[in-house]
FIVO-551874 format. One line per field, with one value per residue (C-alpha): residue number from 1; x negated, y negated, z negated. Coordinates in steps of 0.25 Angstrom, whole numbers. Each point is the difference from the previous one (the first is absolute). Layout:
k	(NUM, ...)
x	(X, ...)
y	(Y, ...)
z	(Z, ...)
***
This chain:
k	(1, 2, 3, 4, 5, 6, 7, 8, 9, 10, 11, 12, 13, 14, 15, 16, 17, 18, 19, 20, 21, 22, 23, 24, 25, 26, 27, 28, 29, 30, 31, 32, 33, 34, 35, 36, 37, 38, 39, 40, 41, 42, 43, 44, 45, 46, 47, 48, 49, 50, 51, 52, 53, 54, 55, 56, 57, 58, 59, 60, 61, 62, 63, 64, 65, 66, 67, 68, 69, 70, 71, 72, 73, 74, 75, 76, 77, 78, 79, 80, 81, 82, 83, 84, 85, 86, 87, 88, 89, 90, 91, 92, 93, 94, 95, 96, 97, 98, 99, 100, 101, 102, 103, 104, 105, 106, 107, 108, 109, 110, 111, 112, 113, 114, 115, 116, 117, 118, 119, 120, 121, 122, 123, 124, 125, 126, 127, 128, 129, 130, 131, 132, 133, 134, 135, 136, 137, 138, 139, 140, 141, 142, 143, 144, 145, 146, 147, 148, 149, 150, 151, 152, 153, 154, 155, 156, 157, 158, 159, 160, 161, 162, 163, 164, 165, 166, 167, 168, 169, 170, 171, 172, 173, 174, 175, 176, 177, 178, 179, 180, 181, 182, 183, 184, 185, 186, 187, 188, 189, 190, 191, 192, 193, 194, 195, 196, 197, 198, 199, 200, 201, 202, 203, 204, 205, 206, 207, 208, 209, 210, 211, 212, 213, 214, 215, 216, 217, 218, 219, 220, 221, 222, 223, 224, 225, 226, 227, 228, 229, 230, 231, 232, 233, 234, 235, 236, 237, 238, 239, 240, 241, 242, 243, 244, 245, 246, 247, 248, 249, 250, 251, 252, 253, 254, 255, 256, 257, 258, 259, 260, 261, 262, 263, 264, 265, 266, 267, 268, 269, 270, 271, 272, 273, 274, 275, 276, 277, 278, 279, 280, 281, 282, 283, 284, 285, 286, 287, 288, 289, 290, 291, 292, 293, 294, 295, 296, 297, 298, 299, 300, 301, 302, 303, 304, 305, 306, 307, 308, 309, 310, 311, 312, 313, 314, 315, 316, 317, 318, 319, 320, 321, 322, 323, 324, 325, 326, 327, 328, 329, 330, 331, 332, 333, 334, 335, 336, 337, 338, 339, 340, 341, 342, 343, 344, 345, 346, 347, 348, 349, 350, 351, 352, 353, 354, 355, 356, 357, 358, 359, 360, 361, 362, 363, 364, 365, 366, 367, 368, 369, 370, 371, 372, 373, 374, 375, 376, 377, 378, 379, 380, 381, 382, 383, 384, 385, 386, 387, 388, 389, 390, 391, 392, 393, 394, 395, 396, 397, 398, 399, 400, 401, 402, 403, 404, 405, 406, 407, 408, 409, 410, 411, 412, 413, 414, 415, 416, 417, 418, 419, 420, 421, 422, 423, 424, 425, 426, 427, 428, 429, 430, 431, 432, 433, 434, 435, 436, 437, 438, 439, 440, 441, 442, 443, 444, 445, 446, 447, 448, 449, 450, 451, 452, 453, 454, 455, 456, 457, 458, 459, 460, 461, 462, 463, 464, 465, 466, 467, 468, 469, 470, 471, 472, 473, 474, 475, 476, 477, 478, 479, 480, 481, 482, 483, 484, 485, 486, 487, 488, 489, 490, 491, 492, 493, 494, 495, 496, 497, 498, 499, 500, 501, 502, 503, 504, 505, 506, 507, 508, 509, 510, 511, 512, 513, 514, 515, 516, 517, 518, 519, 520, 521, 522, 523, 524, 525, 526, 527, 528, 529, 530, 531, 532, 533, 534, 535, 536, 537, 538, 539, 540, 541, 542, 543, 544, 545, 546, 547, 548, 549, 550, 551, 552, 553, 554, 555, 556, 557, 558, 559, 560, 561, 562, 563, 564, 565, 566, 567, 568, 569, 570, 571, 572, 573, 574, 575, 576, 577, 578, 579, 580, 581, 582, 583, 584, 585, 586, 587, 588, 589, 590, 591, 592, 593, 594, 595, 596, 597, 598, 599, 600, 601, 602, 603, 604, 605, 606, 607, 608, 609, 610, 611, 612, 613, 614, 615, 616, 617, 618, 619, 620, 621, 622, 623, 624, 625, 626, 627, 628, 629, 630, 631, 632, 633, 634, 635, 636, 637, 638, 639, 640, 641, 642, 643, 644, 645, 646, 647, 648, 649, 650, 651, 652, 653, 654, 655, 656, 657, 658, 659, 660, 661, 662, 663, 664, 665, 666, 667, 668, 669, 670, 671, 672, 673, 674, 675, 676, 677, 678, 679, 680, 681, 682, 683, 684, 685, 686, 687, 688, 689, 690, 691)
x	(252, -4, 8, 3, 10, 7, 3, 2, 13, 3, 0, 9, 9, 1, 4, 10, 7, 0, 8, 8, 4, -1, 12, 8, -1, 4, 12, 5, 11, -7, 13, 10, -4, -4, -9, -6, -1, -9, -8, -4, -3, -11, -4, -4, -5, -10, -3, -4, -10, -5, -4, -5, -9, -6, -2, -10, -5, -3, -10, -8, -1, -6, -9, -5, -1, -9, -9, -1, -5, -10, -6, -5, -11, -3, 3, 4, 9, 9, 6, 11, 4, 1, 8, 11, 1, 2, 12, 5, 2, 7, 8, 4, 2, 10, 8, 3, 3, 9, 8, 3, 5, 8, 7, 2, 7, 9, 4, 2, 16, 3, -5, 12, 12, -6, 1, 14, 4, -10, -12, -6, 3, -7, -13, -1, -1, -8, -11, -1, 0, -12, -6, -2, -11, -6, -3, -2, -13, -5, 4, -6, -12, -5, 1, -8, -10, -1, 0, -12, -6, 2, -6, -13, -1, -14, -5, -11, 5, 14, -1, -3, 11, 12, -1, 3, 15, 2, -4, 10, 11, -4, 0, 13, 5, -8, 9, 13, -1, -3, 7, 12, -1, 0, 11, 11, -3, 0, 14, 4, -5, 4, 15, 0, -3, 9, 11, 2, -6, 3, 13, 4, 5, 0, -14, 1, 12, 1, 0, -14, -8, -12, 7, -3, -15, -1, 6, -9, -13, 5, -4, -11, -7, 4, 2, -9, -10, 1, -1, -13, -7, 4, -4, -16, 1, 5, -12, -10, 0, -4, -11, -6, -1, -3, -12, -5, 0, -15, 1, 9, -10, -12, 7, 6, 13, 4, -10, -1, 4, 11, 9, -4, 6, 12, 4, 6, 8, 5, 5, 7, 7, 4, 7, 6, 9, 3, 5, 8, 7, 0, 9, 11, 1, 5, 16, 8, 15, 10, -4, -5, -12, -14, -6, 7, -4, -15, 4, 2, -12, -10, 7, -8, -12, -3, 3, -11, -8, 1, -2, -13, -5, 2, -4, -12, -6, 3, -7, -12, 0, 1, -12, -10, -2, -2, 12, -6, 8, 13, 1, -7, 13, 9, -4, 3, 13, 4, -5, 7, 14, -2, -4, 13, 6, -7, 5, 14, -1, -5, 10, 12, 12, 3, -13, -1, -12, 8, 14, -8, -3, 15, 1, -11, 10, 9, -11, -1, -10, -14, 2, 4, -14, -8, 6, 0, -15, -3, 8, -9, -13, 3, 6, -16, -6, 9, -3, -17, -1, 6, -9, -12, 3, 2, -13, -6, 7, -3, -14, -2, 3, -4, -7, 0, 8, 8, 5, 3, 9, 8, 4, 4, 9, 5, 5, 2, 17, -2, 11, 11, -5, -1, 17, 4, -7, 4, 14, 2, 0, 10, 9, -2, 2, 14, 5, -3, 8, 11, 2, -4, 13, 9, 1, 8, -5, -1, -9, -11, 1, -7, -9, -4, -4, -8, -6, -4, -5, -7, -7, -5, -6, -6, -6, -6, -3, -9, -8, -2, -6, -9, -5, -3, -6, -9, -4, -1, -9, -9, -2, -4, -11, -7, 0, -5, -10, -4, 2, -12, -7, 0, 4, -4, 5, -13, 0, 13, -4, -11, 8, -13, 6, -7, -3, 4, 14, -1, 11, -14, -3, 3, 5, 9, 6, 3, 9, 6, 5, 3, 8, 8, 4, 5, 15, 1, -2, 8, 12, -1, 1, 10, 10, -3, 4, 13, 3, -2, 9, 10, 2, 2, 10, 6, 1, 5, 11, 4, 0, 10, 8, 0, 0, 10, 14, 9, -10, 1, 15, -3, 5, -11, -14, -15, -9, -8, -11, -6, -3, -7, -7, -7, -4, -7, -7, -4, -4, -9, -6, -3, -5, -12, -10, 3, -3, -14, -5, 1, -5, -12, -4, -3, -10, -6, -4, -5, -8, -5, -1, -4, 8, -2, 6, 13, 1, 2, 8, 10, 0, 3, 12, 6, -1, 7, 9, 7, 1, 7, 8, 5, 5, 5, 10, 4, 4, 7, 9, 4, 4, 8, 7, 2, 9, 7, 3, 5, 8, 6, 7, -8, -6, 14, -3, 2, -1, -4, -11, -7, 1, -6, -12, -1, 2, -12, -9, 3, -3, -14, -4, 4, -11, -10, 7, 4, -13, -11, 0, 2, -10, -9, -2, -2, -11, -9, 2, -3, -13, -4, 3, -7, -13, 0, 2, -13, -6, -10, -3, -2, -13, -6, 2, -1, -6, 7, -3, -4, -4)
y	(98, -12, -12, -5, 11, -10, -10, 10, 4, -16, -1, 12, -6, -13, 9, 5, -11, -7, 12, -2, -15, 3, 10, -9, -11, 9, 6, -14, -4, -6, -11, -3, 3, -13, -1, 14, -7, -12, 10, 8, -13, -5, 16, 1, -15, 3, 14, -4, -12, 8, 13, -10, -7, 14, 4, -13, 2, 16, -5, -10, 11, 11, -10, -4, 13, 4, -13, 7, 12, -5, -8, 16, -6, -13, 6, 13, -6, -1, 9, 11, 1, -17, 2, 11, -10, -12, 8, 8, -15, -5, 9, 1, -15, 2, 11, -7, -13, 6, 10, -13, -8, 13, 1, -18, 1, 13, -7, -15, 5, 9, -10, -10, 11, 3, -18, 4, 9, -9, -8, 11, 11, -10, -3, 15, 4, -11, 1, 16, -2, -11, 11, 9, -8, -4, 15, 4, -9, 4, 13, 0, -6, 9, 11, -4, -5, 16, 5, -7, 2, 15, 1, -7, -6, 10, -6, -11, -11, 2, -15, -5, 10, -3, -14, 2, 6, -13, -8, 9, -4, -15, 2, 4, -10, -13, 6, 3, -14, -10, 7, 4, -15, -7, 8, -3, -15, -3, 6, -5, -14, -1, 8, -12, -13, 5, 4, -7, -13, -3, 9, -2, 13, 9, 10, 13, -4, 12, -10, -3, 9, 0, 4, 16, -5, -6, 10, 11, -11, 1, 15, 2, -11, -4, 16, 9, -13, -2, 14, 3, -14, 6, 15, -4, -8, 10, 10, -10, -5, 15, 1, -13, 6, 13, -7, -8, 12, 0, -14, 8, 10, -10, -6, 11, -5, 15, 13, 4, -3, 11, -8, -14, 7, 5, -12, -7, 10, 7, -14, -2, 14, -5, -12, 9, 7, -13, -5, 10, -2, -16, 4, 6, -11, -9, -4, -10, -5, -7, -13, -8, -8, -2, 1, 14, 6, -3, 6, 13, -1, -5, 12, 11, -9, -3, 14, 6, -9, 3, 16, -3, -6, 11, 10, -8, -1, 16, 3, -10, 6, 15, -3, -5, -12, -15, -7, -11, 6, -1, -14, -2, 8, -8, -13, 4, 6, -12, -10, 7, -2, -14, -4, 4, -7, -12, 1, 3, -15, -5, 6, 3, -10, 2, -7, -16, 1, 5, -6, -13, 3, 1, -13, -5, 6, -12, -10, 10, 9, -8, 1, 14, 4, -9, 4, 14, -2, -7, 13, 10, -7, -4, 16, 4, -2, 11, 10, -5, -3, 14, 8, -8, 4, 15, 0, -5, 11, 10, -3, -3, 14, 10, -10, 1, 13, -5, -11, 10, 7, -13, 2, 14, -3, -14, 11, 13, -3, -3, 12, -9, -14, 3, 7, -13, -7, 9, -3, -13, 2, 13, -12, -10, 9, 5, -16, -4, 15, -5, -13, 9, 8, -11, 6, -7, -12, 8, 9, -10, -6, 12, 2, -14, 1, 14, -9, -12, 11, 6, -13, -3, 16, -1, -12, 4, 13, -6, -11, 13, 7, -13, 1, 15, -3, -10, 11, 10, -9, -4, 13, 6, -12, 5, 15, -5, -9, 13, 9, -10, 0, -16, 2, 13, 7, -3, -15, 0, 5, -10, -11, -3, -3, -2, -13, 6, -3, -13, -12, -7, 10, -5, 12, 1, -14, 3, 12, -8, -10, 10, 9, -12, -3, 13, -1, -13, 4, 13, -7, -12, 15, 5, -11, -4, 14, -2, -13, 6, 10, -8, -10, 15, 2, -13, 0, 14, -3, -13, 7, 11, -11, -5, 11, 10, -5, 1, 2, -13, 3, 15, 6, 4, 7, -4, 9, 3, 8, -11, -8, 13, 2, -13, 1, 12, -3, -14, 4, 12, -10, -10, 9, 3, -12, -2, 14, 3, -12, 6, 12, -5, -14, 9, 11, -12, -9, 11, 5, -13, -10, 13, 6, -10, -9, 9, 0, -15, 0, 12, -12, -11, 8, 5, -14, -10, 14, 2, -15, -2, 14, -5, -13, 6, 10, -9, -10, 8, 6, -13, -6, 14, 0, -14, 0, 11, -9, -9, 12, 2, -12, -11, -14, 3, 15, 6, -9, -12, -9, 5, 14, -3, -6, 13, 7, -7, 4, 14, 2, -7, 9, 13, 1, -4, 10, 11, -1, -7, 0, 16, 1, -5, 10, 11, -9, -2, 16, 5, -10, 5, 15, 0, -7, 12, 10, -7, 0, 11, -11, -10, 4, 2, -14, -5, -11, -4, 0, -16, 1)
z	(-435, 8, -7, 13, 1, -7, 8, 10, -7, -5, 16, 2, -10, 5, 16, -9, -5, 14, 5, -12, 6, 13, -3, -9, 12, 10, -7, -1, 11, 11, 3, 10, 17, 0, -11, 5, 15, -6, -8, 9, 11, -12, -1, 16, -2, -11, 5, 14, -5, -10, 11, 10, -13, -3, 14, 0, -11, 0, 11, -8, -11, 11, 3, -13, -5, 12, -4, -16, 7, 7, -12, -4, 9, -7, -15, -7, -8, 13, 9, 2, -14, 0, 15, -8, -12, 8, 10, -13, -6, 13, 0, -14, 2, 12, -7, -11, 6, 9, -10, -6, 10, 4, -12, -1, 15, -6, -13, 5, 6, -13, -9, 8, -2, -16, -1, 5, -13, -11, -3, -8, 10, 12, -9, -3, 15, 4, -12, 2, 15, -2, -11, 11, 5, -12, -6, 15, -1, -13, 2, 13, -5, -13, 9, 10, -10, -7, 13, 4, -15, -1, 16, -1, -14, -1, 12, -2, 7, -4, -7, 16, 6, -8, 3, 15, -4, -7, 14, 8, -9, 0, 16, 1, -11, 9, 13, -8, -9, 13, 9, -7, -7, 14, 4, -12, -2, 14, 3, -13, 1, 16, -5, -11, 10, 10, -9, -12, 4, 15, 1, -12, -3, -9, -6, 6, 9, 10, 12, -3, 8, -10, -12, 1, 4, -12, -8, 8, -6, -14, 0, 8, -7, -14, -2, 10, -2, -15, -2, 9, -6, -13, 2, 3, -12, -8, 5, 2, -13, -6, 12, -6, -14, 4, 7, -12, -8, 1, -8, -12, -2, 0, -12, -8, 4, 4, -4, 14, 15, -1, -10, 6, 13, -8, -8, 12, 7, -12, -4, 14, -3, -13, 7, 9, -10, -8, 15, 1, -14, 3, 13, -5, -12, 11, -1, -2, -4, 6, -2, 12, -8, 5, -13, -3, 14, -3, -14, 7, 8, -12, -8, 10, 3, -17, -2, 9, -4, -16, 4, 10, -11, -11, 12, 1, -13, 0, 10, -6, -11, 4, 11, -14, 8, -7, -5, 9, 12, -4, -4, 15, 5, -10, 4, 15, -4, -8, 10, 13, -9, -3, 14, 4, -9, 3, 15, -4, -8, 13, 10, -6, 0, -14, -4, 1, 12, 10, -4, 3, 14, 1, -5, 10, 13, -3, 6, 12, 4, -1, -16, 0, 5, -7, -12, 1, 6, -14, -8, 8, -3, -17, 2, 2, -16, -7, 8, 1, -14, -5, 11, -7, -13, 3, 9, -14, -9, 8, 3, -14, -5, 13, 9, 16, -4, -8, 10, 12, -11, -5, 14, -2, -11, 8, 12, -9, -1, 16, 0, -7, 4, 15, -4, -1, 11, 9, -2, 3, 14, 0, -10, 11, 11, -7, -1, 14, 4, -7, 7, 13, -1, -8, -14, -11, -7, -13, 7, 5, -15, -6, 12, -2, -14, 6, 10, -8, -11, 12, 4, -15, 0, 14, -4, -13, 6, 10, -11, -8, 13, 2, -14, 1, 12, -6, -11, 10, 8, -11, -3, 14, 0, -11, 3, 14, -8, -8, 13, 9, -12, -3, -13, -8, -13, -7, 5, -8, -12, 0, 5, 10, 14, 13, 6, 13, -6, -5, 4, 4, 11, 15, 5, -12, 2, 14, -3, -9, 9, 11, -9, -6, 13, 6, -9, 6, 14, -2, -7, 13, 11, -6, -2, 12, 7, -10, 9, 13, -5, -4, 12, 10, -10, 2, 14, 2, -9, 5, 14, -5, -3, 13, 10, -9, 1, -11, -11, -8, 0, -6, 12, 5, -6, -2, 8, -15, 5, 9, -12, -7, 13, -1, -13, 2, 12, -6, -13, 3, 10, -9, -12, 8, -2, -14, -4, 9, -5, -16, 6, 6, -7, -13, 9, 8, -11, -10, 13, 5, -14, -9, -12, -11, 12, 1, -14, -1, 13, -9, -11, 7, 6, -13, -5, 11, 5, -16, 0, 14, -1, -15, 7, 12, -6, -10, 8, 9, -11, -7, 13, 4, -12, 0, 11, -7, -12, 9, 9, -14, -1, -4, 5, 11, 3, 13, 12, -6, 4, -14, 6, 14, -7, -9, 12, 6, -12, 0, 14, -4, -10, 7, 7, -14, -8, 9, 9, -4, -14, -3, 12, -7, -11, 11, 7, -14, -3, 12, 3, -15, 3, 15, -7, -12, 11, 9, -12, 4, 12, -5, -8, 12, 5, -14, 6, 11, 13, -2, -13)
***
């Protein structure tokens, strides 16, 4: 038997126990009719963006795929079998994205009437209703990675095939991460300045029109988003072993290619069962602490993480292969853990950074953002210096191979660690229900503590996606180095690389600069499209107000869907520049520069985009939960001029860590994963067309 018919099963395991939550969640008691009325307003809301999003973007996908076919004529290494990868990989990428977000909009009311009964009962629904996603995407993914193995793995381009699955999911993830990204901070930010700080009222006040836009934004981009931009890095980081395979059997790492193509995906069913087990290690008591709700949560993610280690020095050692590889796969596993940590420091209000932004609100709003800027930027060298010192362990002990599988083992617990990402928004979405519908104070307190634990996991979750995504990058720039035959195995046994490469070379300097330049341009698009959101929201709100009588007395109600219906149709307008430019700037310079040109234009990327997505995220967080430090109480709570100034640096860091910033990781990956995929390309115009 085939050992990939293990991972096969791991997948069918990991469908299992999503049935299993999907179940629990739905047994639970959806609530009152008026929770049930907001619900399914945020279902239709997310539904309808989400079936207009893939309507937009099933075209782009036909056409791409045609283009894959078409290259039969310029390489063999191209054609049908690249166009089937790349639409099976879009597709896998929507369906899980979207059974996601599915289950998020269905368990956000529940998780409000469980918060009724106890803080337990209301994390459990939540976390399992987030768990959805996550084993939906790893689930998802092995599949889909066995299927394609056990189809074509005899074929003699499979290395050049499997790459293009990997770019159908990174297509979807681009549209669903900026799309989805524009959508929710723009209805939240313009809900926000139009609320809280020129009405005065109340988050999540139902005479708000944007209120259900904004809770419609919370799924379709911090969970159908997250979990698309998390699902091609989970796949892509085994096409990126899988294609430096070549480079483990050049250098007796693995006796043959067979077990240097096994090694990474039975890992990644390894990690599939120890998410399993992590997910149902998750619950909490009675007591309504920060620290003892991210107990909980550290409970399933430390756990998964000791049992995908144990699982992957079994499968090392069973394979025969060296020793080397597992403390590659360790140091990634290790340094994935401790990069979250190291955002929790910087974002969570139970650490000093973040309480000091607090501080800074009493000054007024100027010294929130500067402060908070600061935070993000000093937030950048924990993460940089921990992915430095795993690219050395692992290339240390299994070389380039060894570096594409510390990012295996960073995104091997993806199952667990995307759980408790993923509920965040279904926590957050339950507390703004409550105030919707006029709950008890008790109630709100306990989705509160959900909601601020919510904020802390969505923002670790995301520095943990950007750190994969700088592994997984790395690691798709050197199988494409291997792939355009810049690099060779037997140059890296020798340690003899050619000058064509060399920091000295023209070509080579310019695609440095060009790369290092893209993040900042795509992070200045799409805050920018956050902005235009935002002040459509605003003036449609503040029109409402006007033209509706009775509706700042509560007599009357908000026409919702308008605000939903701008949203939509601004933000799938304005995902369009930002996401043909990281199509085609990749194509055109490899074409027009040469591939060693590209290759430093990859570089130059992944080193300026990990820096700025660091900083944008972190900042984001701390100046979120910085405001919700001041919300509980402190520096005059609620409605004070510390507030308002909090206020105004959350709204500035919406768009940073909710758009740009997590964007960012799907824009290095998918630029790294088009290049492998042209590979074949490329060494026809090795030179360039100028060079």
């Amino acid at each position: 038997m085939d050992l990939v018919w293990i991972c096969v099963i791991a997948g069918f395991i990991g469908a299992g126990a999503v049935a299993y939550f999907v179940r629990y969640v739905l047994r639970q008691d959806s609530g009152s009719d008026k929770i049930r009325e907001a619900s399914q307003a945020i279902q239709e809301g997310a539904r309808a963006f989400i079936g207009r999003e893939y309507r937009t973007l099933f075209i782009v996908v036909i056409v791409i795929a045609i283009i894959l076919g078409l290259l039969a004529f310029v390489t063999p290494a191209l054609g049908w079998k690249a166009s089937l990868a790349f639409i099976f990989g879009a597709l896998c990428s929507m369906g899980a994205g979207y059974a996601g977000m599915n289950m998020a909009v269905r368990s956000n009311g529940r998780t409000c009437a469980a918060a009724q009964k106890s803080l337990n009962q209301g994390l459990r629904v939540s976390f399992r209703g987030g768990a959805v996603m996550g084993l939906t995407v790893v689930s998802i993914g092995i599949l889909g990675l066995a299927t394609l193995y056990l189809a074509w793995h005899n074929d003699p381009n499979f290395l050049f095939i499997i790459p293009a699955y990997g770019t159908g999911a990174s297509l979807v993830a681009l549209f669903a991460r900026v799309g989805g990204g524009i959508f929710t901070k723009g209805a939240d930010a313009g809900s926000d300045l139009v609320g809280k700080v020129e009405a005065g009222i109340p988050e999540d006040d139902p005479r708000n029109a944007a209120v259900i836009a904004d809770f419609v934004g919370d799924n379709v981009g911090d969970v159908c988003g997250m979990g698309a931009d998390l699902f091609e890095s989970y796949i892509e980081t085994v096409i990126a072993t899988m294609a430096l395979s070549t480079v483990a059997t050049a250098l007796g790492i693995v006796s043959d290619i067979k077990i240097a193509l096994y090694v990474p995906m039975l890992i990644m069913a390894g990690g599939v069962i120890a998410s399993v087990i992590g997910s149902f290690l998750v619950r909490v008591g009675e007591k309504v602490e920060m620290g003892v709700l991210l107990g909980a949560l550290r409970r399933g993610t430390l756990t998964a993480t000791i049992l995908t280690a144990i699982f992957a020095f079994l499968v090392i050692h069973f394979l025969g292969a060296s020793l080397g590889i597992f403390w590659a796969v360790l140091a990634g596993l290790i340094a994935g853990a401790l990069m979250g940590e190291s955002t929790n420091y910087f974002t969570s209000y139970a650490y000093k950074p973040t309480r000091e932004i607090s501080q800074a609100s009493t000054t007024g709003g100027g010294a929130v953002i500067i402060r908070g800027f600061a935070n993000g930027m000093m937030s950048t060298w924990p993460p940089v210096v921990l992915i430095a010192i795993a690219i050395i362990i692992a290339f240390k002990f299994a070389s380039f191979y060894g570096v594409a599988l510390a990012a295996v083992g960073m995104l091997s617990t993806l199952g667990v660690t995307l759980a408790t990402d993923a509920y965040g928004p279904i926590a957050d979405n339950a507390g703004g229900i409550t105030t919707m519908v006029g709950l008890p104070p008790e109630v709100r307190e306990r989705t509160d503590a959900l909601d601020s634990l919510g904020n802390t996991t969505a923002a670790t979750g995301k520095g943990f996606a950007i750190g994969a995504a700088a592994m997984n990058s790395l690691g798709l720039i050197l199988a494409y180095a291997i792939a355009t035959r810049i690099v060779t195995p037997e140059m890296i046994t020798t340690g003899e690389f050619p000058s064509g490469l060399s920091l000295l070379n023209a070509p080579v300097i310019v695609g440095l600069i060009l790369g290092a330049l893209m993040p900042a341009i795509f992070c200045a698009m799409s805050m920018k499209s956050v902005g235009v959101t935002t002040a459509l929201i605003v003036d449609e709100v503040r029109r409402q107000w006007r033209e509706i009588k009775g509706l700042m007395e509560g007599t009357a109600k908000p026409e919702y869907g308008r605000c939903v219906d701008i949203c939509t149709r601004a933000a799938l307008k304005q995902m369009m520049l930002p996401s043909v430019m990281t199509i085609v700037m990749p194509v055109l310079v490899g074409i027009i520069l040469g591939k060693y040109a590209l290759a430093g234009f990859l570089i130059g990327a992944l080193a300026t985009g990990f820096i700025f997505a660091v900083t944008l995220n972190n900042a984001g967080g701390s100046w979120d939960n910085a405001k919700k430090w001041i919300e509980a109480g402190h520096f005059g709570g609620k409605g004070s001029e510390a507030h308002k100034a909090g206020v105004v640096g959350d709204t500035a860091g919406d768009p940073m860590k909710d758009t740009a910033g997590p964007s960012l990781n799907i824009m290095l990956k998918l630029m790294s994963v088009i290049s492998l995929l042209l590979a074949p390309v490329f060494v026809t115009f090795g030179g360039g067309l100028i060079g």
